[in-house]
Backbone as ProteinMPNN parsed JSONL, in Angstrom:
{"seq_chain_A": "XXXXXXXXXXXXXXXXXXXXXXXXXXXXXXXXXXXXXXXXXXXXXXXXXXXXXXXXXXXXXXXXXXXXXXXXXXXXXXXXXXXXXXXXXXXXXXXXXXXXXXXXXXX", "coords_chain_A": {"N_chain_A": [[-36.628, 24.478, 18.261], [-36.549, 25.168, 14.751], [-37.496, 24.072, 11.6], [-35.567, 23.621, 9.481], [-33.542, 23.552, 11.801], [-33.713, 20.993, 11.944], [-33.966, 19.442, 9.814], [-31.352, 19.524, 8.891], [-29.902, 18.608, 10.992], [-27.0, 17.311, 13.143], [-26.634, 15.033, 14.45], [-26.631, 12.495, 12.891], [-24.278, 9.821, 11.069], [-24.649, 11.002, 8.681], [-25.408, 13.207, 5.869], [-26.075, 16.059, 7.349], [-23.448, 15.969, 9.463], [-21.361, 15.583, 7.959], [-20.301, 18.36, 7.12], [-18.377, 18.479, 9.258], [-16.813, 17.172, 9.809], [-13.146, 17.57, 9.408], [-10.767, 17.357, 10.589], [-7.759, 15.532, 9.806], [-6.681, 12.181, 10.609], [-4.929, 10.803, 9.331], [-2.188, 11.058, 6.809], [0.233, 11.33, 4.195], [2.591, 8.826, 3.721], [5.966, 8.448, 3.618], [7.268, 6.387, 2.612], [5.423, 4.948, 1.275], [3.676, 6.319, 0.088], [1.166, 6.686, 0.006], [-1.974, 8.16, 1.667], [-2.063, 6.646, 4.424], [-0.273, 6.777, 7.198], [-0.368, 7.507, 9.984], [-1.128, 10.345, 12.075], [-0.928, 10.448, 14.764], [-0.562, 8.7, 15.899], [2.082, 8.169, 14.37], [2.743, 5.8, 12.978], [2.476, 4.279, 9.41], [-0.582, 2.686, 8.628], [-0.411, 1.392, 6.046], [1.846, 0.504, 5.33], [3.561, 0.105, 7.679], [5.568, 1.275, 7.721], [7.433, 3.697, 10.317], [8.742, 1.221, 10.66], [11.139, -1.378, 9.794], [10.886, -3.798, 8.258], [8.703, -4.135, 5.866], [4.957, -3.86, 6.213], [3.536, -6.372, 4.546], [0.45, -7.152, 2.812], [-0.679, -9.876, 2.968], [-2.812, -12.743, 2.7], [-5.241, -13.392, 5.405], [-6.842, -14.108, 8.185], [-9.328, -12.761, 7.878], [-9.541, -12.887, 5.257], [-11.184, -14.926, 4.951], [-13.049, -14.272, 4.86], [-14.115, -12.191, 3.212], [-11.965, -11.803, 1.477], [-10.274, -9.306, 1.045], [-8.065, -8.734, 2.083], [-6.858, -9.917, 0.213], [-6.944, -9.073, -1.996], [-5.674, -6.271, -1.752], [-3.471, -7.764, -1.526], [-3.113, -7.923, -4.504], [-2.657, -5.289, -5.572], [-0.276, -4.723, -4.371], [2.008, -6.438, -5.149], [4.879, -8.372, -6.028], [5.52, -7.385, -9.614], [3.859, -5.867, -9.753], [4.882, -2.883, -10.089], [7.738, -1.664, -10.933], [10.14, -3.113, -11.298], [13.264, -3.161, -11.137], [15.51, -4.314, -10.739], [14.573, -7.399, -10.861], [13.682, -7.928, -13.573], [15.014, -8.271, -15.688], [16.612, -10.561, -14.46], [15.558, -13.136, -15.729], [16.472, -13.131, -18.036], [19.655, -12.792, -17.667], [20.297, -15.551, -16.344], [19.687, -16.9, -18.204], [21.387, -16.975, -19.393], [23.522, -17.516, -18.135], [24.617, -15.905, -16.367], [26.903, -13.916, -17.276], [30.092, -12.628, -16.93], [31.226, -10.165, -18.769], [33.918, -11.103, -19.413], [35.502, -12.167, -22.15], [34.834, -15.27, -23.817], [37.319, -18.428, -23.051], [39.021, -19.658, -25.485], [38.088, -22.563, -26.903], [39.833, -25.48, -27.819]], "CA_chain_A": [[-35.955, 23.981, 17.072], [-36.947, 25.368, 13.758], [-37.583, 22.864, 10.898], [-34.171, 23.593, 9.259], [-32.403, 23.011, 12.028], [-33.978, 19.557, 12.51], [-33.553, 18.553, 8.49], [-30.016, 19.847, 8.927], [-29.332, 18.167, 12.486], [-25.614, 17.151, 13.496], [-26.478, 13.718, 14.879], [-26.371, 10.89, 12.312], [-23.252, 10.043, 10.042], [-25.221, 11.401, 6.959], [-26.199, 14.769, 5.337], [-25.697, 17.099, 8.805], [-22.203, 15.592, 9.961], [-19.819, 16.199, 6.613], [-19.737, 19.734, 7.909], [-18.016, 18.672, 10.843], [-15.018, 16.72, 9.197], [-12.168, 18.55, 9.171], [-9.65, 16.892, 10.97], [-6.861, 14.509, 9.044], [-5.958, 11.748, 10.929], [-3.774, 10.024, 8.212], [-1.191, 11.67, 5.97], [0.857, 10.689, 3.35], [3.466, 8.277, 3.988], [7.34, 8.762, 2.925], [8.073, 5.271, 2.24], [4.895, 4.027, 0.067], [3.001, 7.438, -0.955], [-0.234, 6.407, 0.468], [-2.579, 8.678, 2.688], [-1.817, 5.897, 5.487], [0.442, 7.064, 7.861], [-1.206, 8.364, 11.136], [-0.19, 11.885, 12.526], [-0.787, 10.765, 16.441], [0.676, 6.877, 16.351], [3.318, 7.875, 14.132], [3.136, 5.018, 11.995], [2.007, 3.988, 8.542], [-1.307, 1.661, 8.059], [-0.47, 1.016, 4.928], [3.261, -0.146, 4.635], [4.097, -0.174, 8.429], [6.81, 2.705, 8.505], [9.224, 3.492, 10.23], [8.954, -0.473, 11.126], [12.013, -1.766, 9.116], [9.988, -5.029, 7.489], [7.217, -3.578, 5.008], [4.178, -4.607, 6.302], [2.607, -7.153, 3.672], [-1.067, -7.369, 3.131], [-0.902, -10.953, 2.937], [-4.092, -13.587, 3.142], [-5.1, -13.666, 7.001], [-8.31, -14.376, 9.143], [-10.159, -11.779, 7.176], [-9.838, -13.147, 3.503], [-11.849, -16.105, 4.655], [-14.667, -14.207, 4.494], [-14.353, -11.141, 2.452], [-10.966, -11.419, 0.108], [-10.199, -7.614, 1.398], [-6.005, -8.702, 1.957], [-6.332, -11.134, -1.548], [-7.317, -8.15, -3.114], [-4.941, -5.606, -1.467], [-1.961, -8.408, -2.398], [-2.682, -8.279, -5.626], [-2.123, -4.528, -5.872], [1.527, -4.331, -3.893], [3.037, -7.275, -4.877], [5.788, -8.182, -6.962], [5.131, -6.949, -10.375], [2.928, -4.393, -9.646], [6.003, -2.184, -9.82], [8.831, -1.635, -12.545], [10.856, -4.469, -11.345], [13.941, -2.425, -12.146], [16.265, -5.445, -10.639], [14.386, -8.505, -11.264], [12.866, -8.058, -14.945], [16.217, -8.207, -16.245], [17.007, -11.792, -13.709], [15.416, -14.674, -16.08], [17.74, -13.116, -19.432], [21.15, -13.284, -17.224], [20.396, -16.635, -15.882], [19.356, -17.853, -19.454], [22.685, -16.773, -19.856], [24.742, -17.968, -17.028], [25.222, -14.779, -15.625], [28.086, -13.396, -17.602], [30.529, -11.361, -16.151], [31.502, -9.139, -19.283], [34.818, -11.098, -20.021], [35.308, -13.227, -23.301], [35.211, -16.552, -23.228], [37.847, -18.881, -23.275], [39.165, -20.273, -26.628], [38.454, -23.985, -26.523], [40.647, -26.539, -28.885]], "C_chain_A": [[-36.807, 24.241, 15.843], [-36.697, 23.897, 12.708], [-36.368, 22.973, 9.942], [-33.234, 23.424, 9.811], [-32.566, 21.365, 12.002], [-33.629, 18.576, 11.312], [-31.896, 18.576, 8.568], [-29.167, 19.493, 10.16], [-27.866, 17.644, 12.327], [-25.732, 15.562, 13.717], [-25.858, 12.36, 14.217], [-24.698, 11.136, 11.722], [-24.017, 10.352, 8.749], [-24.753, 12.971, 7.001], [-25.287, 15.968, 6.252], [-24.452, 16.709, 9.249], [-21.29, 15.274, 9.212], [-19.414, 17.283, 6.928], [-18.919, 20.054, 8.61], [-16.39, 18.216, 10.893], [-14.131, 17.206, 8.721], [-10.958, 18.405, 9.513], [-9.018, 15.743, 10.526], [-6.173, 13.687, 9.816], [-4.64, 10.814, 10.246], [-3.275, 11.327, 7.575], [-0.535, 11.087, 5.028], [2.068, 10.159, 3.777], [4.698, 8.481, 3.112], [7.397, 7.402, 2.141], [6.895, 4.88, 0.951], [3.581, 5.133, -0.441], [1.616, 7.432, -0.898], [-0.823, 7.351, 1.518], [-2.865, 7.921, 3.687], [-1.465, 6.2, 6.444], [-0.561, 8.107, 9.505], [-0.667, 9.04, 11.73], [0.338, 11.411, 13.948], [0.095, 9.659, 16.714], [2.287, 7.277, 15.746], [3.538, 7.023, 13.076], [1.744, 4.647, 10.633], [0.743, 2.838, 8.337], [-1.169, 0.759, 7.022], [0.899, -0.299, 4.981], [3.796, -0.719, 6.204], [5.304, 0.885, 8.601], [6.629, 3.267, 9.714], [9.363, 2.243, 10.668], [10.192, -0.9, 10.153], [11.839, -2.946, 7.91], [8.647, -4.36, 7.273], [6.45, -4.309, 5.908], [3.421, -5.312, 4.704], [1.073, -7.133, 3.569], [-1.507, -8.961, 2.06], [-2.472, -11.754, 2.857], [-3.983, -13.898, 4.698], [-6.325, -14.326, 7.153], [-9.119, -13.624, 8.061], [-10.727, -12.201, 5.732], [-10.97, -14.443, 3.522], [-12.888, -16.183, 4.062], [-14.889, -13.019, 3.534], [-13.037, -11.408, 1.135], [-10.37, -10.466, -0.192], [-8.364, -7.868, 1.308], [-5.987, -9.675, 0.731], [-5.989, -9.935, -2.407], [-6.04, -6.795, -2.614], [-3.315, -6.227, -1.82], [-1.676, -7.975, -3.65], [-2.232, -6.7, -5.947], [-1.01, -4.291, -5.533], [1.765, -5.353, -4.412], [3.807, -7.386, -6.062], [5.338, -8.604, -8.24], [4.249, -6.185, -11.081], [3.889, -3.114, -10.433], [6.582, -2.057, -11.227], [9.764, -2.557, -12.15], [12.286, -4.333, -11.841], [15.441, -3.828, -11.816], [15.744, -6.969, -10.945], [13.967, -8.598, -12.524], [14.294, -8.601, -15.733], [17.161, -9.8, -15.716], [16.683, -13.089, -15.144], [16.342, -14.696, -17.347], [18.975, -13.762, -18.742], [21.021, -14.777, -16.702], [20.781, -17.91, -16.936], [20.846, -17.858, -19.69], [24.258, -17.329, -19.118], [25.592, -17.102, -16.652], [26.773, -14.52, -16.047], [28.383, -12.146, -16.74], [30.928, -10.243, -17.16], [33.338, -9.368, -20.323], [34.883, -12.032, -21.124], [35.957, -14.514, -22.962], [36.46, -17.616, -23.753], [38.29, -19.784, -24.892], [38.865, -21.408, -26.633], [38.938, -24.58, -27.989], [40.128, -27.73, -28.637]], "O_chain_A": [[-37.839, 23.572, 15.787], [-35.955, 22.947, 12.96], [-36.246, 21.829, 9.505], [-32.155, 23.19, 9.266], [-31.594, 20.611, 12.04], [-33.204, 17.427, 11.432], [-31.277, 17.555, 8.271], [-28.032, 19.922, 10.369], [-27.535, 17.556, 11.145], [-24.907, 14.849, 13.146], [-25.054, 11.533, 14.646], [-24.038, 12.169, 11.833], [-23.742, 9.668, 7.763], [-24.071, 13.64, 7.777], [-24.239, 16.544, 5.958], [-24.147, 17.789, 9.757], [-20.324, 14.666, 9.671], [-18.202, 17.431, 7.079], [-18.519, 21.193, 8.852], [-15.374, 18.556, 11.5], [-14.145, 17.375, 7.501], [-10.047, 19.062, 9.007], [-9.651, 14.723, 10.8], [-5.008, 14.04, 9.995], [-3.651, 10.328, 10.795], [-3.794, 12.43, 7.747], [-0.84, 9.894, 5.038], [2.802, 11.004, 4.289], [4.516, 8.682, 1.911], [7.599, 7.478, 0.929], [7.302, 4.565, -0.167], [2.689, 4.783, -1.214], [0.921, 8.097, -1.666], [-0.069, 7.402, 2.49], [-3.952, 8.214, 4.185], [-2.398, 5.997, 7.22], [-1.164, 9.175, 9.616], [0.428, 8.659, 12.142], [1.453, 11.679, 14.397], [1.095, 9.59, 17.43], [3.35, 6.941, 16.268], [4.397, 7.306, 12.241], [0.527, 4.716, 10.799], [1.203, 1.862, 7.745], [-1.637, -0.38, 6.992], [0.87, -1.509, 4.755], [4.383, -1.801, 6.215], [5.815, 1.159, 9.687], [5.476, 3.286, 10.146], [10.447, 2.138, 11.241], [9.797, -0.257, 9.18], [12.508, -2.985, 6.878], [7.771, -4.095, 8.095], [6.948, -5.294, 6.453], [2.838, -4.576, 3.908], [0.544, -7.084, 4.68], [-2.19, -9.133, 1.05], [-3.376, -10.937, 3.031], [-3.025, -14.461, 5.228], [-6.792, -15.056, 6.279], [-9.589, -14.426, 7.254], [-11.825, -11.997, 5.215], [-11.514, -14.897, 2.515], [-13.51, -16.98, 3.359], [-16.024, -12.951, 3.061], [-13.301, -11.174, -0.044], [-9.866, -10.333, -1.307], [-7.603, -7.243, 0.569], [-4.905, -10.153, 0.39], [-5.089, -9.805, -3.238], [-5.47, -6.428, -3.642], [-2.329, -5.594, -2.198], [-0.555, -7.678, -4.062], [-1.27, -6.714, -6.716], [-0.409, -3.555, -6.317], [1.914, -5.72, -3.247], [3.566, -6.683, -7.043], [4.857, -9.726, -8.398], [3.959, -5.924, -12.249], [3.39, -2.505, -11.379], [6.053, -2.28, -12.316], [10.402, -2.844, -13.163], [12.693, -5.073, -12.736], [16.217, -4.125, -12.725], [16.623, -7.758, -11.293], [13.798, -9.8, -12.729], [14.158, -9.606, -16.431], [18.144, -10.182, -16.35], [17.594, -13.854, -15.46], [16.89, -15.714, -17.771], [19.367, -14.898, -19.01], [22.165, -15.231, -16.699], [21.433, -18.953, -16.9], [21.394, -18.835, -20.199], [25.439, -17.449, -19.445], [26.815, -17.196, -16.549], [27.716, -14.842, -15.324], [27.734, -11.254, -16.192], [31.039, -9.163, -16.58], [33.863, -8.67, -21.19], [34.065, -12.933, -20.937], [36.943, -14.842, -22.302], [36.584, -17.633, -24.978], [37.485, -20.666, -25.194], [39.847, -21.829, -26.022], [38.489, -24.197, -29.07], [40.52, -28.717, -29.261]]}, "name": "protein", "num_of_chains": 1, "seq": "XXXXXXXXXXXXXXXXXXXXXXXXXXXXXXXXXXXXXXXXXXXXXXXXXXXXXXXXXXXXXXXXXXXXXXXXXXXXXXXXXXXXXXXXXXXXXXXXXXXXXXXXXXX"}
């Protein structure tokens, strides 16, 4: 073993074993656009696709001690987004959800 191969060795995860990574086990997911989705399972890390109920990244076991799903809530959740049906909810309510026809004369 020459002294270049030995600075340049394969073994650890450092330096010598970036070379070696080449294979993609994730992909981009259809449903939430994330490099989640795993080629061999099939399904999404991220969102849970093709599962029918998003997965959430709720507060679990985990947040007790790190805050890793607090912090992943706060980026998906509602109002992250454009909100293209609810932003528009607290006006019509204020309003009593008109339907569009005029209102009755009252005497």
């Amino acid at each position: 073993a020459t002294h270049l191969e030995s600075t340049m060795g394969k073994k650890g995860k450092g330096t010598g074993s970036f070379g070696k990574r080449r294979n993609k086990s994730h992909t981009l997911c259809v449903r939430c656009g994330r490099r989640a989705f795993h080629i061999q399972k099939g399904k999404c890390a991220a969102c849970g696709y093709p599962s029918a109920r998003k997965r959430t990244q709720g507060p679990g076991a985990g947040s007790l001690f790190y805050g890793h799903e607090a912090k992943a809530q706060r980026r998906t959740t509602t109002g992250t987004g454009r909100m293209r049906h609810l932003k528009t909810m607290a006006r019509r309510f204020k309003n009593g959800f008109q339907t569009g026809q005029a209102k009755k004369a009252s005497k």
